[in-house]
MMTF fields as JSON, N, C-alpha, C and O atoms, coordinates in Angstrom:
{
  "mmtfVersion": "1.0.0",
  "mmtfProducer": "UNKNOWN",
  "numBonds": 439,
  "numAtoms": 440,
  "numGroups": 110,
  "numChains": 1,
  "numModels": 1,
  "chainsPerModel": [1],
  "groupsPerChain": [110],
  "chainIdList": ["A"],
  "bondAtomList": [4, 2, 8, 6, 12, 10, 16, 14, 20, 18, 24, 22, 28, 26, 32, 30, 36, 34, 40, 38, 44, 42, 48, 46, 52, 50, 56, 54, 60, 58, 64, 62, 68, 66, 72, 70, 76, 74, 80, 78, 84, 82, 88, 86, 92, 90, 96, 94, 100, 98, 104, 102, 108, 106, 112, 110, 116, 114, 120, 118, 124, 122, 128, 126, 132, 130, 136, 134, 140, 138, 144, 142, 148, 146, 152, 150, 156, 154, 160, 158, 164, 162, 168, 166, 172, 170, 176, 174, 180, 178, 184, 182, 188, 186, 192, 190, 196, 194, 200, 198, 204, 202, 208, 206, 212, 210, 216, 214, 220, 218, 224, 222, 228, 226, 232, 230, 236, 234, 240, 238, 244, 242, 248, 246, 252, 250, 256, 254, 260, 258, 264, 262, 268, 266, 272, 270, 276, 274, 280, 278, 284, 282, 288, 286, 292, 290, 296, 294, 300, 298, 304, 302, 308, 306, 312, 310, 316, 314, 320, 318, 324, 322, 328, 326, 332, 330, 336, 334, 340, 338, 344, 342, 348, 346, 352, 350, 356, 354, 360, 358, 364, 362, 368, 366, 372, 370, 376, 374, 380, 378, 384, 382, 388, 386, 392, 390, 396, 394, 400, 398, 404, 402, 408, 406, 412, 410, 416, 414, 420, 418, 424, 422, 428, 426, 432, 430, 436, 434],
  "bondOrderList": [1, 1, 1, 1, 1, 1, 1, 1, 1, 1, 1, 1, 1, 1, 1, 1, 1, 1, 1, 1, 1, 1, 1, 1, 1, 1, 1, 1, 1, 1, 1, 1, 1, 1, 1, 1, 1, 1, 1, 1, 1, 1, 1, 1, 1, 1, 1, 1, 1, 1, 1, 1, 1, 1, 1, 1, 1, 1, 1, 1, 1, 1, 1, 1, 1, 1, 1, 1, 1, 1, 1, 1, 1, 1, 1, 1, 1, 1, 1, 1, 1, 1, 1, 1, 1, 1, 1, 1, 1, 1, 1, 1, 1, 1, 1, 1, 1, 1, 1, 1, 1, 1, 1, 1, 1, 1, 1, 1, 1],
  "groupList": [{"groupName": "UNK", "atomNameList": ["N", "CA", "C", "O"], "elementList": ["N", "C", "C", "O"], "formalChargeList": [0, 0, 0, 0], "bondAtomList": [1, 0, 2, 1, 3, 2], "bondOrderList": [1, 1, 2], "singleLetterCode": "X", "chemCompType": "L-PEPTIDE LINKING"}],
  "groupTypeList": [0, 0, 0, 0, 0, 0, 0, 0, 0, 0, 0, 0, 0, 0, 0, 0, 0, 0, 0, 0, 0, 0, 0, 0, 0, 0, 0, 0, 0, 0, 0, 0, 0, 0, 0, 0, 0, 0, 0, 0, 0, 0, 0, 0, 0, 0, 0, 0, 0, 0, 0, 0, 0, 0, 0, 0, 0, 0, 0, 0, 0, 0, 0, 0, 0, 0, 0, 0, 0, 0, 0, 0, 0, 0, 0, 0, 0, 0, 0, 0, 0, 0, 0, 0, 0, 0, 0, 0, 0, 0, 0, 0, 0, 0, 0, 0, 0, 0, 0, 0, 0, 0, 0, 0, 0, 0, 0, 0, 0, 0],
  "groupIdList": [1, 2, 3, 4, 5, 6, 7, 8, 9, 10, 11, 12, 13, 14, 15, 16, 17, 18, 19, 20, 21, 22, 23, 24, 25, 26, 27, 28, 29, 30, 31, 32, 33, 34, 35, 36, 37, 38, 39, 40, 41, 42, 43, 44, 45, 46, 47, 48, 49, 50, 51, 52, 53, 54, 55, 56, 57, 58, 59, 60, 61, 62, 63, 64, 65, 66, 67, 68, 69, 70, 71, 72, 73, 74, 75, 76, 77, 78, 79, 80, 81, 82, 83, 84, 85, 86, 87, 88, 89, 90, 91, 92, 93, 94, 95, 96, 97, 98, 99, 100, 101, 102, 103, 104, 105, 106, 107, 108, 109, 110],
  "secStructList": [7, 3, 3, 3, 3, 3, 3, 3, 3, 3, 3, 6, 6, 5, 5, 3, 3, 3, 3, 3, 3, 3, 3, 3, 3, 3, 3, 6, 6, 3, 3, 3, 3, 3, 3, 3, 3, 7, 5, 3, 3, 7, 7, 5, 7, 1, 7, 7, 7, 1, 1, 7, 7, 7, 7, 7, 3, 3, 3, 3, 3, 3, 3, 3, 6, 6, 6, 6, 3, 3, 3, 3, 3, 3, 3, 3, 3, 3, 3, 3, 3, 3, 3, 3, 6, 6, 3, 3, 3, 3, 3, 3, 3, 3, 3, 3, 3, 3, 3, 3, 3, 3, 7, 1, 1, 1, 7, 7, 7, 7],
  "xCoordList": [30.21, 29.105, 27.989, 28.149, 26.693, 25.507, 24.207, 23.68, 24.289, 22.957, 21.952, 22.203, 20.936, 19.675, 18.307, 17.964, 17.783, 16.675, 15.467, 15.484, 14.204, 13.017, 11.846, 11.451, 11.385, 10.197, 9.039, 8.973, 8.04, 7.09, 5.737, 5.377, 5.184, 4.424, 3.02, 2.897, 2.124, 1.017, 0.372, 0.557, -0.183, -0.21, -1.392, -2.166, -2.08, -2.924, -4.429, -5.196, -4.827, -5.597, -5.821, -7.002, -4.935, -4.836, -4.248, -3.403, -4.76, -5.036, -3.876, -3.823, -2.569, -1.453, -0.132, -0.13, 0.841, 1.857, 3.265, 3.649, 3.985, 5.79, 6.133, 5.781, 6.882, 7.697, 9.589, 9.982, 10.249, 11.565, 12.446, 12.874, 13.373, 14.739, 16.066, 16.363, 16.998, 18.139, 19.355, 19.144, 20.063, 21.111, 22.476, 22.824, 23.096, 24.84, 25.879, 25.923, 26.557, 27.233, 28.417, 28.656, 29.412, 30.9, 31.726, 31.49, 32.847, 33.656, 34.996, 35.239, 35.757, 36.945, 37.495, 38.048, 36.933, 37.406, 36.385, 36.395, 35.216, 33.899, 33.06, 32.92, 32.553, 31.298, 30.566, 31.009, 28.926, 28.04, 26.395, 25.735, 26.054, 24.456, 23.452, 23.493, 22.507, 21.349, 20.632, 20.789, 19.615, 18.438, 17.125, 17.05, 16.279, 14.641, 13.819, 14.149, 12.818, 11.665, 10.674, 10.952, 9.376, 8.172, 7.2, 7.138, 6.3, 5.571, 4.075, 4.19, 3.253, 1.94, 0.812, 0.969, -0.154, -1.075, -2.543, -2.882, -3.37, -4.705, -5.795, -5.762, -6.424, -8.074, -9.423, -9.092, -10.013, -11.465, -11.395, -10.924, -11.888, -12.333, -13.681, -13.519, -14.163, -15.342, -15.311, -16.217, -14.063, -13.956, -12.305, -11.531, -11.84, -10.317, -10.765, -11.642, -9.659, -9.773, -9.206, -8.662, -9.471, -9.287, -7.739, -7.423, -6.861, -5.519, -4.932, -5.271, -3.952, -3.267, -1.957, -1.313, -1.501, -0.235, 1.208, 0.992, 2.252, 3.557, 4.405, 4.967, 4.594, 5.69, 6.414, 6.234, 7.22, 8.389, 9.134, 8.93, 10.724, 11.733, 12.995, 13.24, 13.95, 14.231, 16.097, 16.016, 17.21, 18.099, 19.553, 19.862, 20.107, 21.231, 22.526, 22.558, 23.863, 24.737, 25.803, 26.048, 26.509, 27.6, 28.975, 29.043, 30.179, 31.265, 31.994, 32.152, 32.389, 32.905, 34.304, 34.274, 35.401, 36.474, 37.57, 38.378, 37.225, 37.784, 37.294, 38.297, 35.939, 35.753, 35.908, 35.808, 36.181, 36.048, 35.111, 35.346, 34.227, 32.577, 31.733, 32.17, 30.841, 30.028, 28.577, 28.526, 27.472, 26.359, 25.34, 25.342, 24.185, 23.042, 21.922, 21.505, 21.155, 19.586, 18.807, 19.091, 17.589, 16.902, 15.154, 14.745, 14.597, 13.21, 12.111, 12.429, 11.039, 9.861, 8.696, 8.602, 7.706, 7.145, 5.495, 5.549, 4.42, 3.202, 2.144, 2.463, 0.763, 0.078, -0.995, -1.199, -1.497, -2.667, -3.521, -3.408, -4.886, -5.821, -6.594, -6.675, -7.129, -7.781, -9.129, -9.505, -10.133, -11.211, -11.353, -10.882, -12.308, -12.763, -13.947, -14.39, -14.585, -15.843, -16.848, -16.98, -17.333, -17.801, -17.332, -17.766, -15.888, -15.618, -14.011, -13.459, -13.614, -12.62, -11.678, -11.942, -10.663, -9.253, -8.34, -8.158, -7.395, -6.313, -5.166, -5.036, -4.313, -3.174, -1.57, -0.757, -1.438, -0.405, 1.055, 1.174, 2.183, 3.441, 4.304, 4.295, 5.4, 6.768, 7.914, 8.202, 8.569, 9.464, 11.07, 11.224, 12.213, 13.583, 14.374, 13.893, 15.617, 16.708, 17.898, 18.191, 18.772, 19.624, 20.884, 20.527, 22.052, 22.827, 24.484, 25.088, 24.939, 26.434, 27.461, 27.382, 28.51, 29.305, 31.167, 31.554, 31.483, 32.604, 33.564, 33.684, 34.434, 35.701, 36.784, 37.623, 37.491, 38.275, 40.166, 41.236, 39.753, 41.021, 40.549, 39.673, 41.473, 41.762, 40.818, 40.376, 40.723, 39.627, 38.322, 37.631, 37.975, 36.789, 36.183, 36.948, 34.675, 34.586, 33.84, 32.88, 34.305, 34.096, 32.331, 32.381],
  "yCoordList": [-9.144, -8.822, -8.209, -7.504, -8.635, -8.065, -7.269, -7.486, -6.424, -5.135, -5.214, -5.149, -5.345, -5.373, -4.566, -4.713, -3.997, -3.173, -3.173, -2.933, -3.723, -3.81, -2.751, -2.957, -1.94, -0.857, -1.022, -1.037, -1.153, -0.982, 0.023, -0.046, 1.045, 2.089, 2.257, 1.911, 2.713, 2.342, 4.207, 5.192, 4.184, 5.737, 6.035, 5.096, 7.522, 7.805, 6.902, 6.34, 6.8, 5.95, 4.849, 4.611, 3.836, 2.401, 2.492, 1.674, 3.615, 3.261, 3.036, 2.979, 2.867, 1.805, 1.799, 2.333, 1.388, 0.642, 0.963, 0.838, 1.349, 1.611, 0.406, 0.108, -0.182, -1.567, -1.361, -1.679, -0.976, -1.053, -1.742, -1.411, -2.9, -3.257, -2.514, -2.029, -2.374, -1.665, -3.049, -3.781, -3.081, -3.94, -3.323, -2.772, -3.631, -3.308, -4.53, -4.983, -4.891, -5.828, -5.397, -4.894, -5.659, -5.335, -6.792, -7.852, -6.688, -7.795, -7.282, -6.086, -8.056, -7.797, -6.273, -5.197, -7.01, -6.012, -5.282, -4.989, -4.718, -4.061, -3.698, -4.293, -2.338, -2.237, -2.016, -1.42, -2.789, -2.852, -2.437, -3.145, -1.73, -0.986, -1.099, -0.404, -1.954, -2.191, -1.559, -1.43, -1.095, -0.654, -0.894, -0.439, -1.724, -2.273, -1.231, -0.949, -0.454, -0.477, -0.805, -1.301, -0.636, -1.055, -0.019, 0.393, 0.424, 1.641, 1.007, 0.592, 0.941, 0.474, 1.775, 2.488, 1.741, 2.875, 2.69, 2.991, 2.12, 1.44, 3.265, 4.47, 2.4, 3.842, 3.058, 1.901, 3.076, 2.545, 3.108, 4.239, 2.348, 3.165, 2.639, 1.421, 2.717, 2.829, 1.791, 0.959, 1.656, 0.983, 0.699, 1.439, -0.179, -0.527, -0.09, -0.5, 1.025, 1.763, 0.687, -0.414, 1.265, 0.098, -0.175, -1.341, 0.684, 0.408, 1.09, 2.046, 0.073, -0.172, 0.662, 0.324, 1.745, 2.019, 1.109, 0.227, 1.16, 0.354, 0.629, 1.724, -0.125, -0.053, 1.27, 1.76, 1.993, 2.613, 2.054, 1.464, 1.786, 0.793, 1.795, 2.29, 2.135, 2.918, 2.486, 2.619, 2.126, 1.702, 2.862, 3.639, 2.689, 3.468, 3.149, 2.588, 3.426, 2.795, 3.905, 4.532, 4.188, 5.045, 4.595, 3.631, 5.442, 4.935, 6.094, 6.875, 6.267, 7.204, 6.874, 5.955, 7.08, 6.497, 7.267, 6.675, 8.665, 9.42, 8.44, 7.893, 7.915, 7.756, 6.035, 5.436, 5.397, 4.455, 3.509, 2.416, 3.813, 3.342, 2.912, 3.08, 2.515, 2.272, 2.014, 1.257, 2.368, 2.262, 2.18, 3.058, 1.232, 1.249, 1.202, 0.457, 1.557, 2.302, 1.401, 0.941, 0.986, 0.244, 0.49, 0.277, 0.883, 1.585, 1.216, 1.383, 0.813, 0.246, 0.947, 1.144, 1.161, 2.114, 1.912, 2.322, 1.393, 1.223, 0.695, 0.342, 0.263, 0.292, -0.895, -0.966, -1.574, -2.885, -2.624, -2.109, -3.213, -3.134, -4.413, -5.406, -4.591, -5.853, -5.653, -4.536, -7.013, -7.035, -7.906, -8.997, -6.874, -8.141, -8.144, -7.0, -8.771, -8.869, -7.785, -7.978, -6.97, -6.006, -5.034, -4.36, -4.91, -3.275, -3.797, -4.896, -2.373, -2.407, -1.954, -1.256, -2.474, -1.46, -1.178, -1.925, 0.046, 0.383, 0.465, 1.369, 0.042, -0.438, 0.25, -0.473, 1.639, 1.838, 1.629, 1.816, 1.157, 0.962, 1.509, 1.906, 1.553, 1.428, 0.745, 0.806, 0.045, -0.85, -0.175, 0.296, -0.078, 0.54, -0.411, -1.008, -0.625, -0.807, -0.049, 0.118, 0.529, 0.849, -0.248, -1.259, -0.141, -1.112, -0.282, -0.256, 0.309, 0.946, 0.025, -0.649, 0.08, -1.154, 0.315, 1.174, -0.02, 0.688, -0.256, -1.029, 0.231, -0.557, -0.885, -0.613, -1.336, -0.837, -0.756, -0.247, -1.476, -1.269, -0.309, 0.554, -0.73, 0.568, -0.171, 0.329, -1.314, -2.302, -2.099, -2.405, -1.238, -1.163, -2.07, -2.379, -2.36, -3.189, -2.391, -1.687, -2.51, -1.979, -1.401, -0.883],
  "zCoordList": [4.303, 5.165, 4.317, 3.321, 4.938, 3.978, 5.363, 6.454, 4.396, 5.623, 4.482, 3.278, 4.988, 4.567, 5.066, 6.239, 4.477, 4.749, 3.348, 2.141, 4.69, 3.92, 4.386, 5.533, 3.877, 3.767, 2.878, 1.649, 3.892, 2.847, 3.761, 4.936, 2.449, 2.937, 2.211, 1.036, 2.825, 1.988, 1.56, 2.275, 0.558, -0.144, -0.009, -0.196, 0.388, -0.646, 0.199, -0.583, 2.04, 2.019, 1.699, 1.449, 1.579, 1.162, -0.316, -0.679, -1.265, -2.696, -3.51, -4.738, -2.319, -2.783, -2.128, -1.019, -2.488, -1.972, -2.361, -3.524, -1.451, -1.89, -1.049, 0.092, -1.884, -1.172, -1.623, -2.745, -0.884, -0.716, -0.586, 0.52, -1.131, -0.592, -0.714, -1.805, 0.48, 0.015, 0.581, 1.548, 0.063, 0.396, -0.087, -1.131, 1.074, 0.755, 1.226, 2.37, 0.305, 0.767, 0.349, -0.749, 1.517, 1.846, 1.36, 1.94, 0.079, -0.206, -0.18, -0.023, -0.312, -0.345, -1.406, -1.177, -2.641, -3.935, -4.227, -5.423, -3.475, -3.958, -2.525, -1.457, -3.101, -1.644, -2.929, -3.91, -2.75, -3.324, -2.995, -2.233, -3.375, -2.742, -3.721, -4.736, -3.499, -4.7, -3.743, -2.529, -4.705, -3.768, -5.053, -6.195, -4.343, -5.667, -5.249, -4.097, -5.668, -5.505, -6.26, -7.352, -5.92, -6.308, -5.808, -4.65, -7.022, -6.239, -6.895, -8.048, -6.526, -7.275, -6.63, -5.639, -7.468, -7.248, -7.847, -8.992, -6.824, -7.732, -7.856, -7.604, -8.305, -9.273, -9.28, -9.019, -9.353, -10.02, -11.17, -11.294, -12.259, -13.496, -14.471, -14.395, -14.81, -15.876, -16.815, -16.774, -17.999, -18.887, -19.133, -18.526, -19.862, -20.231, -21.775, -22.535, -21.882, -23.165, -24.349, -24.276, -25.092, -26.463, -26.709, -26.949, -26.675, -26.931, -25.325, -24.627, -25.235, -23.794, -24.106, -25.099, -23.326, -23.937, -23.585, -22.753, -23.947, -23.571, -22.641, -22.625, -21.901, -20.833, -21.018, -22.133, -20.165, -20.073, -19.779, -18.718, -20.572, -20.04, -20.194, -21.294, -18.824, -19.512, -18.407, -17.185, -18.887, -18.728, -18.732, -19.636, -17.684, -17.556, -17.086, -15.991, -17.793, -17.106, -17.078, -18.108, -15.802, -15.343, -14.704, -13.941, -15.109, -14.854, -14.675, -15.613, -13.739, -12.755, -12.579, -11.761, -12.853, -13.002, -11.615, -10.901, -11.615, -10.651, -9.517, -9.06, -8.76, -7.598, -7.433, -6.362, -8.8, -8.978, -8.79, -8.276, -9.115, -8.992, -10.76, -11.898, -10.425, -11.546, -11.16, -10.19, -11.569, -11.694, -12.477, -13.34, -12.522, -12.991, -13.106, -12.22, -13.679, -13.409, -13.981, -15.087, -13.22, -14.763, -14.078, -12.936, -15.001, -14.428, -15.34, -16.518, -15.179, -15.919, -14.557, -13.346, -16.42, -15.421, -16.526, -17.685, -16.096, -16.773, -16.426, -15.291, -16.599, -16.125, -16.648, -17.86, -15.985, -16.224, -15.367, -14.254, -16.241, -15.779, -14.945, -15.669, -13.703, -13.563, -13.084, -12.73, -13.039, -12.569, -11.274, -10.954, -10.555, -9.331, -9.197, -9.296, -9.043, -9.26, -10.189, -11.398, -9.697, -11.051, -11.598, -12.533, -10.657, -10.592, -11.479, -11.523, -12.137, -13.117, -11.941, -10.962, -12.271, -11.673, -12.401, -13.362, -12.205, -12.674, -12.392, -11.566, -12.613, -11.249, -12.047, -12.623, -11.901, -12.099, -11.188, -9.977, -12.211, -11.527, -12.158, -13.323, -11.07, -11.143, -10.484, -9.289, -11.482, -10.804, -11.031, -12.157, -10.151, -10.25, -9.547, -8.584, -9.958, -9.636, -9.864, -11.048, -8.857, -8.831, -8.47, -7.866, -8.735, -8.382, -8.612, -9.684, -7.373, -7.519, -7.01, -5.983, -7.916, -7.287, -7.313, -8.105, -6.488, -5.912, -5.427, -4.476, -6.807, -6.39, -5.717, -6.576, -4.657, -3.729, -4.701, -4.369, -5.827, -6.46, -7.65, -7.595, -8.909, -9.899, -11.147, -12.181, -10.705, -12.037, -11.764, -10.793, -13.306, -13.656, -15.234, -16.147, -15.229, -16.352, -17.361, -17.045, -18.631, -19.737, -20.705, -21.821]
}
């Protein structure tokens, strides 16, 4: 069986956007819960500075052996610039995934 839930919220007077999926799906040998987000956050700005800085990428993995679970993190987090007609924009993000997987037996993966 699969439950699904979609959210999305807007920030800040329009000037941006949380978009949510959470999903859990029930199997035989596993209960499983991802959950995405997406957070975006626009600006006006002036000029696109000369050097752009780099992504944040930033990855995690957990193993819980007492509850028999495992989880992982994975998060990017940075910022581009676009144009629309005369005006500059700045469009900071962040993107996450979580993903816990819980085992109903004693097998966990390495």
């Amino acid at each position: 069986m699969k439950d699904l839930v979609y959210k999305k919220r807007d920030l800040f007077k329009s000037r941006g956007r949380i978009v949510s999926v959470q999903e859990a799906i029930h199997e035989a040998e596993t209960e499983n819960r991802i959950t995405k987000n997406f957070i975006y956050l626009v600006s006006r700005v002036d000029e696109v500075p000369g050097e752009l800085p780099q992504p944040e990428i930033h990855i995690n993995k957990y193993i819980d052996t007492r509850d028999h679970a495992e989880a992982f993190r994975f998060r990017v987090k940075g910022t581009v610039y676009m144009k629309q007609k005369r005006f500059i924009y700045r469009v900071d993000y962040c993107h996450g995934l979580r993903i816990r997987i819980t085992w109903k037996t004693h097998v966990l993966s390495s």
